[in-house]
TORSEBA-993517 format. One record per residue: residue in three letters; z, x, y of N, C-alpha, C in turn. Coordinates in steps of 0.001 Angstrom, whole numbers, padded with zeros to 6 digits, always signed. Last residue first. Example, Ala and Ser with C-alpha at 12.3 -4.5 7.8 and 13.67 -1.06 7.14 Angstrom:
// TORSEBA-993517
ser+007080+012850-002250+007140+013670-001060+007870+012900+000030;ala+007800+013190-005690+007800+012300-004500+007800+013200-003300;
END
This chain:
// TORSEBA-993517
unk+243632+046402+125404+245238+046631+125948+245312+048221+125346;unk+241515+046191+124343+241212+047116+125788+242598+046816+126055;unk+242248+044911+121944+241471+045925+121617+241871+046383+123001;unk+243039+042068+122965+244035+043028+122748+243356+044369+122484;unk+240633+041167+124519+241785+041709+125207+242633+042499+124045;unk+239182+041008+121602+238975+041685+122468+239956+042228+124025;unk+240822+039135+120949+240928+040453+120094+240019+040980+121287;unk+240330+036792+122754+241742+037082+122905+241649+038550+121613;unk+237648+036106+122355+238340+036383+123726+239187+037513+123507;unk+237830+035200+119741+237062+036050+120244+237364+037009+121543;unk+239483+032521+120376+239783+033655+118920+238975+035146+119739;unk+239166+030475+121431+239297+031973+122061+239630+033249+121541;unk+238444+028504+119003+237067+029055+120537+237320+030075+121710;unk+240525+028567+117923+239219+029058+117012+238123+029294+118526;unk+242166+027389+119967+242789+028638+119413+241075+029095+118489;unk+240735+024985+120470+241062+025985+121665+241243+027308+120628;unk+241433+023673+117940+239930+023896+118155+239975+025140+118736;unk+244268+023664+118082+243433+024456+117139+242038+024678+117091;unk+245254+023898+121303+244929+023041+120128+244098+024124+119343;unk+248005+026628+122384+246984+025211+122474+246198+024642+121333;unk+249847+027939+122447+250367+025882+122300+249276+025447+122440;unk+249248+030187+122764+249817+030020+121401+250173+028302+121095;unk+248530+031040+124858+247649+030735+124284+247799+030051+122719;unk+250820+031676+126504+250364+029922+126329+249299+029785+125643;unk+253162+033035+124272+252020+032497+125068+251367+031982+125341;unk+256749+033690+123670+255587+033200+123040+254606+032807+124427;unk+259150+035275+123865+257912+035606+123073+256759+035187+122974;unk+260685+034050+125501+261115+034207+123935+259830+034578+123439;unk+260021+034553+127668+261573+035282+127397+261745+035103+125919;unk+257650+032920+128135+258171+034438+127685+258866+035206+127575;unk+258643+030720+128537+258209+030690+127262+258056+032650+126988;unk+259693+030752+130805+260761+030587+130270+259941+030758+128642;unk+256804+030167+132098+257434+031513+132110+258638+031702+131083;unk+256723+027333+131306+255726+028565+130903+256236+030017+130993;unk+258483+025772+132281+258789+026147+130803+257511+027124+130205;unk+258041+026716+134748+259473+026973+134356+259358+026791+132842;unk+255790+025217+135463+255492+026636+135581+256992+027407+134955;unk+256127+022821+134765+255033+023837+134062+255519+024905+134382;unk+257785+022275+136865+258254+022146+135746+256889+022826+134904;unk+256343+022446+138895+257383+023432+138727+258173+023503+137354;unk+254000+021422+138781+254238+022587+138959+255026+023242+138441;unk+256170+018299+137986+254843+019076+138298+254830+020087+138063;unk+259525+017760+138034+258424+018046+137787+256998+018531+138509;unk+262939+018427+137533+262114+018636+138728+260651+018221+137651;unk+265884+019338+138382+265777+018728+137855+264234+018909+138104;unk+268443+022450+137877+267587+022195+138495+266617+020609+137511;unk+271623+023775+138067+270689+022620+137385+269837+022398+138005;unk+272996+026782+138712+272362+025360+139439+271774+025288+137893;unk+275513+029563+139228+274564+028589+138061+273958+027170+138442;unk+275823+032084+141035+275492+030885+140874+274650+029884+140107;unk+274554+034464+141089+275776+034672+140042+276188+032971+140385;unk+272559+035506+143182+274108+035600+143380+274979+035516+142651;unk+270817+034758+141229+271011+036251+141467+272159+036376+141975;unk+271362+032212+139394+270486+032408+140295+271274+034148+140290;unk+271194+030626+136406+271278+032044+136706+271222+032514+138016;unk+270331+027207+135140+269629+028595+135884+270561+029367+136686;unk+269012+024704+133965+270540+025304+133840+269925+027159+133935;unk+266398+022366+134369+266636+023637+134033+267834+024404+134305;unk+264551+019724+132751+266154+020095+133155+266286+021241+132977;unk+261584+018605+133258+262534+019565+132888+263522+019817+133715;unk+258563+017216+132668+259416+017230+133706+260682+018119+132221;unk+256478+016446+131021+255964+016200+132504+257091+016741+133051;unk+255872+018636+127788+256322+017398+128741+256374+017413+129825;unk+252263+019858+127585+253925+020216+127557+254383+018979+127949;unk+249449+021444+126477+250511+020021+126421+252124+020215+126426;unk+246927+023096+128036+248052+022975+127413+248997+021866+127911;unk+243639+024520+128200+244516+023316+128371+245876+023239+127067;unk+243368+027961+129863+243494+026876+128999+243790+025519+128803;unk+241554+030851+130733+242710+029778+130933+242222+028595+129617;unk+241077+034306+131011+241537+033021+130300+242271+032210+130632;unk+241911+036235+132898+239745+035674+132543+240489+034517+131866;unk+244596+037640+131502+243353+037288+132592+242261+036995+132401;unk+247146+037539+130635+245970+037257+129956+244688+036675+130868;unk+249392+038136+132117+249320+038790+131365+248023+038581+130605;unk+249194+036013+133985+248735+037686+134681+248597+038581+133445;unk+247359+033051+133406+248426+033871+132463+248331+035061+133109;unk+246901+029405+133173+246875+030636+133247+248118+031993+133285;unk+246174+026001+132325+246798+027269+132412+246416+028154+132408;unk+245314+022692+132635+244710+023897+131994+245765+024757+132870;unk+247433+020165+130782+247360+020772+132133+246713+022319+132051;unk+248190+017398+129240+247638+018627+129287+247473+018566+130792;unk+251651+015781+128639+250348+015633+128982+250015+017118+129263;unk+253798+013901+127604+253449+015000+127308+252081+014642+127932;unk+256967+011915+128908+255737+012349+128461+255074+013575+128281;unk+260323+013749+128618+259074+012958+129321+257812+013116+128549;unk+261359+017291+128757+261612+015733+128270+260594+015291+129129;unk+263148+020609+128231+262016+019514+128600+261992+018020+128232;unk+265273+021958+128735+265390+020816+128505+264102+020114+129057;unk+266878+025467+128941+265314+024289+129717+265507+023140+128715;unk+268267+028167+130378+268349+027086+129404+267349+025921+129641;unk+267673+031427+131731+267534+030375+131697+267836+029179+130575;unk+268734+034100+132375+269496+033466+131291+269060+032180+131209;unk+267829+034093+136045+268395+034522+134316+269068+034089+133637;unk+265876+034175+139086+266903+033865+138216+267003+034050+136841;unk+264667+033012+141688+264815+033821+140698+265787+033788+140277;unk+262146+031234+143717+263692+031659+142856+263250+032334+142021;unk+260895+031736+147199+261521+032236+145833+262547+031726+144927;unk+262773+028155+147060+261427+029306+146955+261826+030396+147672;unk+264517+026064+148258+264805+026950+147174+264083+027881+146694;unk+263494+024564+149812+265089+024988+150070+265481+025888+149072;unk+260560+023711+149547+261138+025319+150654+262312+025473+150332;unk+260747+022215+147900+260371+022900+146980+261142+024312+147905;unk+263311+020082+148533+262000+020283+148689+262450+021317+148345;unk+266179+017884+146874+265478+019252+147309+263950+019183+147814;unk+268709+015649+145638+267372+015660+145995+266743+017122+146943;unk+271369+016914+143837+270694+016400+144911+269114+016630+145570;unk+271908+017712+141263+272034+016153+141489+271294+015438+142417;unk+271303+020509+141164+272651+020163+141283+273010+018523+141535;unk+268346+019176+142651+269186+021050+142064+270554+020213+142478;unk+265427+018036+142275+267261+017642+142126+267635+019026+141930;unk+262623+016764+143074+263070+017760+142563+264572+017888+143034;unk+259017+015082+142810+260436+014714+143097+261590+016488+142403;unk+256269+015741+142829+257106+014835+143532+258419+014422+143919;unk+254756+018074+142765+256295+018283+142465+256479+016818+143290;unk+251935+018503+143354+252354+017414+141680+253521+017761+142076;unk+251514+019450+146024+251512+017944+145774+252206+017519+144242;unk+252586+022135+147395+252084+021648+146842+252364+020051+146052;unk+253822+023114+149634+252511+022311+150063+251831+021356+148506;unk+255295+025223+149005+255946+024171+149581+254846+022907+149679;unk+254427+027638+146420+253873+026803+147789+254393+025272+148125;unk+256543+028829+143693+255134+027283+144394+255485+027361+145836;unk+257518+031583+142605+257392+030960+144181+255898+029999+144008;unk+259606+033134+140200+258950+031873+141121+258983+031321+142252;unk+261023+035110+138195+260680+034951+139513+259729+033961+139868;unk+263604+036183+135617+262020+035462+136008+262346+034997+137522;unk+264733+037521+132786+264428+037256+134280+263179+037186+134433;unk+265663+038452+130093+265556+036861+130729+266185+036942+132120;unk+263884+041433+129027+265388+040771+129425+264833+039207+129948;unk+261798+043495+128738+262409+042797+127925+264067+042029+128195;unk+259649+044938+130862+261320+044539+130549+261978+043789+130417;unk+257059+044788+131203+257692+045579+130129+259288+046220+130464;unk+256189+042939+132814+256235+043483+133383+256874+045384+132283;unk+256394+040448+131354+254999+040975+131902+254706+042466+132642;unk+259588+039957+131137+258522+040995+129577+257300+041358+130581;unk+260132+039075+132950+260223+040384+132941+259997+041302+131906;unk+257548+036850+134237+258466+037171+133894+258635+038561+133421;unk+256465+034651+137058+255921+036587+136531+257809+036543+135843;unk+254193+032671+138882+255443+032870+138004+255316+034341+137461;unk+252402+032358+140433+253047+031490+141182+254604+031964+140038;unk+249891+035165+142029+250360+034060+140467+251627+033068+141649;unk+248368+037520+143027+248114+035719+143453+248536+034500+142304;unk+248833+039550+142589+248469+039138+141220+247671+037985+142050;unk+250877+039906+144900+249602+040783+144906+248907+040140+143776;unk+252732+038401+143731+252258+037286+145149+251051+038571+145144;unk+253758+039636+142073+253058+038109+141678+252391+038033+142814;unk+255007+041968+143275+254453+042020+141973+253082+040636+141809;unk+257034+040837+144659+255913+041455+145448+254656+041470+144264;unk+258297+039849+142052+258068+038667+143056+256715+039729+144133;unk+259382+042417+141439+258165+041379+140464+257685+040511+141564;unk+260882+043180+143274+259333+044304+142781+258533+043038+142121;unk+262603+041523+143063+262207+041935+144615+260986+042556+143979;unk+263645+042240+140308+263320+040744+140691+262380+040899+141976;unk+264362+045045+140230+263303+044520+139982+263161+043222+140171;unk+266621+044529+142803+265402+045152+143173+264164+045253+142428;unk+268388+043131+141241+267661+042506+142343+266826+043336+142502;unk+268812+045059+138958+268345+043785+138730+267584+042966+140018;unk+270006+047077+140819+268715+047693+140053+268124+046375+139665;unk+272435+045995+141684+271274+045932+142622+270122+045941+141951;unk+273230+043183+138984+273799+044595+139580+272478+044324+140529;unk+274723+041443+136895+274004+041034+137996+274424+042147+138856;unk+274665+041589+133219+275379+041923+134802+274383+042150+135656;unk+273371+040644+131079+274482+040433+131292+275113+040832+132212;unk+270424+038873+130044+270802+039674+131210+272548+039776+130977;unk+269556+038392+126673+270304+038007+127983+270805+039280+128956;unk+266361+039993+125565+268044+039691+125574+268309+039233+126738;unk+263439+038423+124418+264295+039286+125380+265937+039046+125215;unk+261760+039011+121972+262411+037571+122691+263350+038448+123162;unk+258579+039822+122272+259804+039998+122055+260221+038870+122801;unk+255485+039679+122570+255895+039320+121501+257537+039039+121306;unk+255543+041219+124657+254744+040199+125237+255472+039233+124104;unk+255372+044181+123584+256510+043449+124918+256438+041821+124783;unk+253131+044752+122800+254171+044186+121959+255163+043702+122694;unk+249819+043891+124191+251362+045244+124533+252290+043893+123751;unk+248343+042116+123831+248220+042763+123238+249703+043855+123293;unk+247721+041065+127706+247609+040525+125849+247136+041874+125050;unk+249926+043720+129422+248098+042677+128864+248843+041989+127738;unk+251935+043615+132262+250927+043983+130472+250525+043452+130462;unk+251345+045232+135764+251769+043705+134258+251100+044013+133177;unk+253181+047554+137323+252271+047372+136012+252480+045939+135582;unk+254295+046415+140674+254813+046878+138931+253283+046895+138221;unk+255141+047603+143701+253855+046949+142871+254346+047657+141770;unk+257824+047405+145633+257003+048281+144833+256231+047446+143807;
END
């Protein structure tokens, strides 16, 4: 079932979600709705504020094809991206580390806008899966963007919110006008 995603502007967007605490069906079946949810959007991440439910779950699917994940460890051992797409999963913990470099971004919750944003190259992620199996995931490119971007809306915050202060004065405009038509 196709979900509503909020806009910039719905207060959802602002909250730092509570921890999931039981892994029931109603949880898989919205995880199953978001994930149909993203892949109609054409996104690669969709968390469960975008969706206006405030909890720490999140759904991700990169394309096996794609090139910046060079290297990726779940549990120590070396992975391609297929042995584990879809994931989903809760309660995430993230450990970014490594250089920092920009990478322009995008947002289902903030459409027409993208951006350049500086995060570190790679991340240790201690992850929830749905069965109730906790993995470490090691990993960069993509996936590591795309894990501390979504993981950024379990606590509230948007990627419009890490970018440089020039960026932030040159979408100033943009971004009241999305919230006005939210």
């Amino acid at each position: 079932m196709l979900l509503e995603i909020v806009q910039y502007g719905n207060p959802v967007l602002k909250e730092k979600c509570r921890p999931v605490e039981h892994l029931d069906a109603s949880l898989k079946d919205l995880a199953n709705n978001m994930l149909e949810t993203m892949y109609a959007a054409e996104g690669v991440g969709l968390a469960a504020p975008q969706v206006n439910v405030p909890v720490q779950l999140v759904v991700i699917d990169i394309p096996a094809e794609e090139e910046s994940v060079t290297w990726l460890k779940v549990d120590g051992e070396d992975k391609q991206l297929s042995d584990i797409m879809p994931l989903k999963f809760i309660n995430p913990v993230l450990e970014p580390y490594g250089p920092m470099h920009p990478c322009h971004e995008g947002c289902l919750s903030v459409l027409k806008i993208r951006a350049s944003v500086v995060r570190p190259d790679f991340v240790k992620a201690t992850l929830t899966l749905l069965d109730g199996k906790r993995v470490t995931i090691d990993c960069n490119g993509l996936l590591a963007r795309c894990l501390q971007h979504e993981c950024d809306h379990l606590n509230g915050i948007l990627f419009v919110e890490r970018v440089s202060s020039a960026q932030k004065i040159t979408l100033r405009n943009k971004l009241k006008r999305l919230a006005i038509g939210y």
